[in-house]
MARTOR-349465 format. One record per residue (C-alpha): residue in three letters; x negated, y negated, z negated. Coordinates in pm, whole numbers, plus 50000, padded with zeros to 5 digits. Layout:
REM MARTOR-349465
ALAXYZ
...
***
This chain:
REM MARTOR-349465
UNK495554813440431
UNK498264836940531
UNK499814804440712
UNK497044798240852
UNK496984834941031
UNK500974834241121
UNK500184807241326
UNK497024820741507
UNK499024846141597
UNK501904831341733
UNK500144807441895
UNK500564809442288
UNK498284780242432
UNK495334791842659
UNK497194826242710
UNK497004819843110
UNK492894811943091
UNK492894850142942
UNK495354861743212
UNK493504846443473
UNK490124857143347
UNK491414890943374
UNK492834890543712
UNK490094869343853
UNK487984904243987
UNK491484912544134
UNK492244881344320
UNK488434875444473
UNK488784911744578
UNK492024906044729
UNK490734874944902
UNK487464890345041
UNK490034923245164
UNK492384898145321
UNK489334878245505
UNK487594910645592
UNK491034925345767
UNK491164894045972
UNK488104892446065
UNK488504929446165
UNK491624931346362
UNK489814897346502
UNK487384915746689
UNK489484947546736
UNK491814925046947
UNK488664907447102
UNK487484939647207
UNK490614960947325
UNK492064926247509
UNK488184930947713
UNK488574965047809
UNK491914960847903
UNK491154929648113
UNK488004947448283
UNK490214981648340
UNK492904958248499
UNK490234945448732
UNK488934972948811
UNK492504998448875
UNK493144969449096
UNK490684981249316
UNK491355022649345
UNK493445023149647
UNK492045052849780
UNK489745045750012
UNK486225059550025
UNK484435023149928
UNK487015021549601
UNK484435031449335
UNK481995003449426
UNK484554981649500
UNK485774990349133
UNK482304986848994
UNK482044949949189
UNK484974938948972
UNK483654950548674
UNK480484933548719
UNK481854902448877
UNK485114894948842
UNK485704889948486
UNK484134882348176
UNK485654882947790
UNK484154872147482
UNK484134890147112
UNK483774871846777
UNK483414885946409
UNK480884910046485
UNK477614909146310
UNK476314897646657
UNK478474867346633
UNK479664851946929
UNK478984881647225
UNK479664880047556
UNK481814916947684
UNK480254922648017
UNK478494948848240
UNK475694924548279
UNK473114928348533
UNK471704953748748
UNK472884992048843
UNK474955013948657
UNK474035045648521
UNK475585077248601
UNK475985102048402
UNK473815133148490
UNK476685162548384
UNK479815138048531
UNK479055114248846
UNK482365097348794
UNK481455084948405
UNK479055050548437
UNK477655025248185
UNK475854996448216
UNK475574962747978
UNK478084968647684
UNK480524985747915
UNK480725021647994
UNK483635038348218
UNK485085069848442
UNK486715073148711
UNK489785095948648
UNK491995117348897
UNK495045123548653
UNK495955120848314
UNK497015142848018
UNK500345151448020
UNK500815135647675
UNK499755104747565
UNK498595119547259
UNK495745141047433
UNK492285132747485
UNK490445128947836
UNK488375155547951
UNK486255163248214
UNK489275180648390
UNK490665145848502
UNK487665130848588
UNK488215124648974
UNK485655142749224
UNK485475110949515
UNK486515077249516
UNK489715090149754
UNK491335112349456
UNK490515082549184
UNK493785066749051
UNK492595056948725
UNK489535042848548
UNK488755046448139
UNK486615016448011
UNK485155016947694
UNK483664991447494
UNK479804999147290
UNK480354999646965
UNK480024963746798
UNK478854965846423
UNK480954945846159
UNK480034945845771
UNK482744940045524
UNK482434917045210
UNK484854941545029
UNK482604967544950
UNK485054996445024
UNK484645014745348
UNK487135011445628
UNK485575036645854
UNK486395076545828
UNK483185079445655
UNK485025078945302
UNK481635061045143
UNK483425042944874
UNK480395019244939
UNK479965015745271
UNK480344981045415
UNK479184984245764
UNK480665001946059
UNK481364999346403
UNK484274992346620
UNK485075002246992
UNK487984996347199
UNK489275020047510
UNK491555014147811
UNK492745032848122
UNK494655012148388
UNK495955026148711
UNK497145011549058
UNK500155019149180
UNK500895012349528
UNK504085014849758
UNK506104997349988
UNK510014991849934
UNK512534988750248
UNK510485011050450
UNK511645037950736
UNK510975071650640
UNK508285079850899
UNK504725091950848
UNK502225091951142
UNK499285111851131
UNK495995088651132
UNK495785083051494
UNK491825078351409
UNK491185106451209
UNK488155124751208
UNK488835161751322
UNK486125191051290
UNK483685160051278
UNK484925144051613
UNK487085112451616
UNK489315122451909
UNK489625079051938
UNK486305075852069
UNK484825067051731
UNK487155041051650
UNK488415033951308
UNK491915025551153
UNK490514991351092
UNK489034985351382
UNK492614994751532
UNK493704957151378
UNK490674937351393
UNK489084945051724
UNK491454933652041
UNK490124958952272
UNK491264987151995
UNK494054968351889
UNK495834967552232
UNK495645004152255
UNK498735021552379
UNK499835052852142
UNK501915076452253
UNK503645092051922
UNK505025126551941
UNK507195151551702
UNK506155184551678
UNK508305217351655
UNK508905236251329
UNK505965252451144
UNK503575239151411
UNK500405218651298
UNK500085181751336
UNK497145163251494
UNK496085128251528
UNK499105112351668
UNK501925130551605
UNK504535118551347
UNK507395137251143
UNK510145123150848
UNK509905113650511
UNK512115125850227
UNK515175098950257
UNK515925081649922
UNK518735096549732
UNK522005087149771
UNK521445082250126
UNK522545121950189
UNK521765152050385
UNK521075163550780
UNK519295153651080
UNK522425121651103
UNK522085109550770
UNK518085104650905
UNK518445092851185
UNK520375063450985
UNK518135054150801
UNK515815051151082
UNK518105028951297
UNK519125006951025
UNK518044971950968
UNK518244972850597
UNK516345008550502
UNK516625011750133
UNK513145037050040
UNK510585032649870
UNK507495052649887
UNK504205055049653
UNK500935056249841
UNK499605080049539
UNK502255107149735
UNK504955109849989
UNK507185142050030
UNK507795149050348
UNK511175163450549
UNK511925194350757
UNK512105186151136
UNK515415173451247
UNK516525173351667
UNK516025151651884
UNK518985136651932
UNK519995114451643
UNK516475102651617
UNK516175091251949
UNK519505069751922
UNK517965058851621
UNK515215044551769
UNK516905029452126
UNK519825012051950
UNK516884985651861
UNK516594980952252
UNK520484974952318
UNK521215008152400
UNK524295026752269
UNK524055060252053
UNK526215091352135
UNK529395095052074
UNK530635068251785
UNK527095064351594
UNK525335032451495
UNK528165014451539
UNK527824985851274
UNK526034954951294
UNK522994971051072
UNK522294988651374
UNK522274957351585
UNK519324953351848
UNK516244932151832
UNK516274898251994
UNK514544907352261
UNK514924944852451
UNK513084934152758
UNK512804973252882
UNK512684967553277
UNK515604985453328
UNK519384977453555
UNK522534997753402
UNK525085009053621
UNK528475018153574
UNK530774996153374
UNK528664963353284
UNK531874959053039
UNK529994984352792
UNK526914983952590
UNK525035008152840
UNK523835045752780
UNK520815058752826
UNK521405077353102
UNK523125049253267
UNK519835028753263
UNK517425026053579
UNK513535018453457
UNK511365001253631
UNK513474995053982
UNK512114969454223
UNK511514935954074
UNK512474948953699
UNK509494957753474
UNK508974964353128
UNK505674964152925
UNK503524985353083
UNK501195015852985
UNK497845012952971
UNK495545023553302
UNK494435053053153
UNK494435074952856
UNK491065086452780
UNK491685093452393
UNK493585114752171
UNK493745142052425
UNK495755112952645
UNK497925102752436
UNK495685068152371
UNK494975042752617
UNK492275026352706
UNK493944990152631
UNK494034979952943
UNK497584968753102
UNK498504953353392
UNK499554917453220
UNK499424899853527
UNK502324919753703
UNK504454922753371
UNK504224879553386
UNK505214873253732
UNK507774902453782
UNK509174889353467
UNK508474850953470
UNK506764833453739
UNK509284848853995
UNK509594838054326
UNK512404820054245
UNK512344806753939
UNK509064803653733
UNK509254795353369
UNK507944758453283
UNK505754773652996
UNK502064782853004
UNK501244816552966
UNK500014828652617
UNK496614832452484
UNK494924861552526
UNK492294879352350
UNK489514848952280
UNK492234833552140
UNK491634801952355
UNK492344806652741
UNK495524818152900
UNK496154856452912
UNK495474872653199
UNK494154912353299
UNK490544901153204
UNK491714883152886
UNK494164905352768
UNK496554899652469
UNK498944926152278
UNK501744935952447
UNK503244927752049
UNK501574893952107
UNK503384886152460
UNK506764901552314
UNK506704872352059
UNK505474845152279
UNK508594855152491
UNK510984850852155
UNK509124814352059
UNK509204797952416
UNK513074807652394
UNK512744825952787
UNK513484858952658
UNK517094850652874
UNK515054842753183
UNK515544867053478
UNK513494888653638
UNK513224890353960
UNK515054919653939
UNK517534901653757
UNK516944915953404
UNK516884893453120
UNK515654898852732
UNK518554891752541
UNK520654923152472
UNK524014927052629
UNK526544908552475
UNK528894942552443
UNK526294958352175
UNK526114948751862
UNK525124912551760
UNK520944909351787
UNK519194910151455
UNK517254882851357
UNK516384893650991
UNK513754915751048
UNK512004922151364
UNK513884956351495
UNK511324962651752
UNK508584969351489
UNK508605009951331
UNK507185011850994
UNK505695041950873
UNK502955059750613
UNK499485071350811
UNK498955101150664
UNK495705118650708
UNK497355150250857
UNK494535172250919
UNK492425171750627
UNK495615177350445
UNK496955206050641
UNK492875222650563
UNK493855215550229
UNK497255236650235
UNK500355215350321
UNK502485227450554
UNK503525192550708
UNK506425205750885
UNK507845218650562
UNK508935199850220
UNK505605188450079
UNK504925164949865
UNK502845141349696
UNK500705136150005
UNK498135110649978
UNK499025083150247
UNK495705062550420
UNK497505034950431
UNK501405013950506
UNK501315008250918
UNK503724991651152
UNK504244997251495
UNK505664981151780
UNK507674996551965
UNK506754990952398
UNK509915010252501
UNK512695036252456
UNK512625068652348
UNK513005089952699
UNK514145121352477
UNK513885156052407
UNK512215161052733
UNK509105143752689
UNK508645157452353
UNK510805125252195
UNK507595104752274
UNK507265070352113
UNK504965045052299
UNK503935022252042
UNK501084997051955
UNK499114996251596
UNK500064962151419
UNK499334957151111
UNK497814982650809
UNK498254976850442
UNK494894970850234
UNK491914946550266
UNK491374950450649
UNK494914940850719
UNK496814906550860
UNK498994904050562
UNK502004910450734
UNK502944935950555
UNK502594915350193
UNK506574916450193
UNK507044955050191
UNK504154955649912
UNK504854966049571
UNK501274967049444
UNK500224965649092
UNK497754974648858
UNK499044985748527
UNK497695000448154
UNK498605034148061
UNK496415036847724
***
C-alpha cells in the first residue's frame, strides 16, 4: 500500500494536461488581447491614413487666394475617398458625403459634414505638443495656411473585456476611436530674381486703377495681356502703389550693398528662393547698378568693369531700335546708343496710357510699323509669314494684335533675329559683349506681386526691411526695352507673362517648388 502511494506520487504522466488546464484562461485571454490590438491599431491606421489623405488634398488647395476655402472644401468632398475596417460598423466608407457643410456658429473657419469635420487654421502652436485653439483659426481664406481634419468617432468593442479607453472601467469593452491631421502648403519658387512688383491690378480705396481688370485676366484675355506696364522704383520711405516695384532680401552668401543686388539681378543663374507664405523685403538701393543690371540682358555694357562674365551674357535677341556710335570695336554704352533713329525701331509703346495713372497702356501698338521697319524692308523682306496674332489663326497685324513677348519669340524661331533693319540694326547682340545666353530666356524679369497697398494699410513699411509679406502670386515679365535711368525714375517697360497658380500658362512649373505637407 505504501508502494502503491510512492509511485502515485512520483508519477509525472498527464502533468502538462494540469499545466495546460491552468494556463488555458491565460492563453485565450492573451489570444483575444492580441486579436483585439490588431484589430485596433487596424482601424487606428485606417482612420489616421484618411485624415491624412483628405488634409493632403485639401492643404493642396490653400494658396491664398480668396476662392481657397471652397476650393479646399471641393477636394474634400471630391477628390478622395478612404475606407475603415474593424469598426463595429464594419466596412465604412471615410468621406464628407453629400451636400453642404456646416459651419460652426462661434468659429466660421471650423466645418463638418458626413464623417469628416475640419478648420481652417492661420498658424500653429509653437510646440508640437500644444493643442489648437481658436487663436489659430484663420479669419479669410487669404490668411489660411493650414487645415485640421478630424475623423467622427468610429465605435470598436473589444473581446478582452478590459478597457482600453481612459475611462479606467475594468469592464468596459466598447469605445471609440478618432484620428486628426493638419497639412499645410508650402509654396515658393527657387532661381528667382529678387524683385517684388506691387499688383499692378490691385484694388485701391475700392477702385481698380486698371480699369477693372484682374491679375488673371492680365494672362488670359489678349487685349489685357498685351498691356504695356511701365514699372517704377520709388524713393526711400515713400509709399508704393499699383505698379511700382522695389528688392527682395538677396539669399545669404550672396553679400551686402546696392552691387552685390544688382548681381543678382543681372545674372543668368540667380540662386533665391522665396516662400509665397512671406517675402522680406530690401532697403532701396541707386539707380545705377540696377539699371546695368537690367540692360546687360540687351547687349549693353555696365559701368566701369561690372557684369563682366559670361553669367551676365545678353539674351539672344536685344532688338532695341537703336545705332551705337563711337568705336563699333566695343560692346556699346548706354549713352553711346541712338533709339529709335530713322529706319531703326524697337517694340513700341502702346497708343495711350489710360490706366494706372498712365503708367498702363491701352494694348494697342503699332505692329504694323515695328514689322516692316524691322522686316519687310524696302530692301530686303524676310521670306517668312508674319506671326499669328490674337485669334490665334490669321496673321498679326494692328487689328489682330499679338504680344510684343509673342513677336519677340517668333523673331528667335524663324532664325531672322540677324536680319537688318532698314536702319541697319539687327537682333543678335554685338559680338564684343559677352556670348548670348541661351539657357534661360534673359529678356524675361521674374518677380513676387505683392499686394502693396493693402499691406502698407496693414503696417509695412515697404521701403524698409519687412518681412514675411504675403505674395499674390510668382509673375514674369518681359522686358520691351532698356532701362533709360535715373532720370525717368529707372522706369521698366514690361509686359505681364505668365502668373503662378491655376489661372496661369504653366510656364512657370520650373521655378515651382510647391508641396503640400503634414505637420501633425
Amino acid at each position: 500500500m505504501l508502494g502503491t502511494i510512492r509511485r502515485f506520487w512520483r508519477d509525472q504522466n498527464g502533468i502538462a494536461l494540469i499545466l495546460v488546464s491552468v494556463m488555458l484562461p491565460a492563453i485565450v485571454g492573451l489570444s483575444l488581447l492580441a486579436i483585439d490590438m490588431s484589430r485596433m491599431n487596424n482601424l487606428d491606421n485606417d482612420l489616421q491614413k484618411g485624415v491624412d489623405a483628405l488634409a493632403l488634398a485639401a492643404a493642396a488647395e490653400l494658396n491664398g487666394r480668396s476662392d481657397s476655402w471652397t476650393r479646399a472644401e471641393n477636394a474634400l468632398t471630391n477628390l478622395v475617398t478612404n475606407n475603415t475596417m474593424f469598426s463595429n460598423a464594419g466596412f465604412t466608407s471615410l468621406t464628407t458625403g453629400n451636400g453642404t457643410a456646416t459651419v460652426n456658429p462661434t468659429y466660421s473657419a471650423c466645418r463638418s459634414k458626413g464623417q469628416v469635420s475640419w478648420c481652417f487654421l492661420a498658424s500653429l502652436p509653437t510646440n508640437d505638443s500644444d493643442p489648437i485653439t481658436s487663436s489659430n483659426y484663420a479669419a479669410s481664406a487669404t490668411v489660411t495656411r493650414f487645415i485640421q481634419v478630424t475623423a467622427a468617432p468610429e465605435t470598436f468593442s473589444a473581446m478582452f473585456p478590459v478597457s482600453f479607453s481612459s475611462s479606467g472601467k475594468a469592464a468596459d469593452t466598447s469605445y471609440n476611436l478618432s484620428a486628426v491631421s493638419v497639412a499645410g502648403y508650402v509654396s515658393g519658387v527657387c532661381n528667382y530674381t529678387p524683385v517684388f512688383i506691387c499688383n499692378p491690378y490691385e484694388m485701391v480705396n475700392g477702385t481698380n486703377t486698371a480699369g477693372g481688370a484682374t491679375l488673371e485676366q492680365a494672362v488670359t484675355d489678349p487685349a489685357v495681356h498685351r498691356r504695356l506696364i511701365e514699372l517704377r522704383t520709388v524713393g526711400n520711405n515713400a509709399s508704393y502703389g499699383p505698379g511700382n516695384f522695389g528688392f527682395l532680401q538677396p539669399p545669404s552668401g550672396v553679400g551686402n550693398g546696392a552691387q552685390a543686388l544688382a548681381e543678382t539681378i543681372a545674372t543668368s543663374t540667380p540662386l533665391g528662393c522665396y516662400s509665397a507664405q512671406g517675402v522680406n523685403t530690401k532697403t532701396g538701393q541707386n539707380n545705377g547698378p540696377v539699371q546695368d543690371a537690367f540692360n546687360v540682358r540687351f547687349g549693353i555694357k555696365a559701368n566701369g568693369n561690372a557684369f563682366n562674365s559670361p553669367v551676365y551674357g545678353p539674351a539672344a535677341n536685344v532688338r532695341k531700335g537703336a545705332s551705337a556710335s563711337g568705336n563699333g570695336n566695343q560692346c556699346p554704352a548706354y549713352n553711346k546708343l541712338t533709339f529709335n533713329g530713322t529706319g531703326n525701331m524697337g517694340l513700341p509703346n502702346d497708343a495711350t496710357t489710360p490706366y494706372m495713372g498712365g503708367r498702363m497702356g491701352d494694348g494697342n501698338w503699332d505692329f504694323n510699323t515695328y514689322w516692316s521697319t524691322n522686316f519687310n524692308t524696302t530692301s530686303n523682306p524676310v521670306s517668312v509669314a508674319k506671326p499669328v496674332g490674337a485669334d490665334g489663326v490669321n496673321p498679326a497685324s494692328n487689328t489682330n494684335l499679338p504680344t510684343r513677348y509673342s513677336v519677340y519669340q517668333y523673331e528667335i524661331s524663324k532664325s531672322i533675329v540677324n536680319h537688318a533693319s532698314n536702319g541697319g540694326e539687327v537682333g543678335t547682340p554685338p559680338s564684343s559683349c559677352q556670348p548670348p545666353v541661351t539657357t534661360v530666356d534673359r529678356r524675361l524679369l521674374y518677380g513676387a506681386i505683392l499686394d502693396c497697398n493693402a499691406l502698407q494699410a496693414a503696417g509695412n513699411n515697404l521701403s524698409g526691411n519687412s518681412t514675411n509679406l504675403p505674395v499674390e502670386a510668382f509673375a514674369s515679365f518681359f522686358i520691351t526695352q532698356p532701362v533709360s535711368g535715373a532720370n525717368n525714375g529707372g522706369s521698366v517697360f514690361v509686359e505681364l507673362v505668365d502668373i503662378t497658380g491655376r489661372s496661369g500658362n504653366g510656364t512657370l512649373d520650373n521655378f515651382l517648388r510647391d508641396e503640400a505637407q503634414l505637420y501633425r
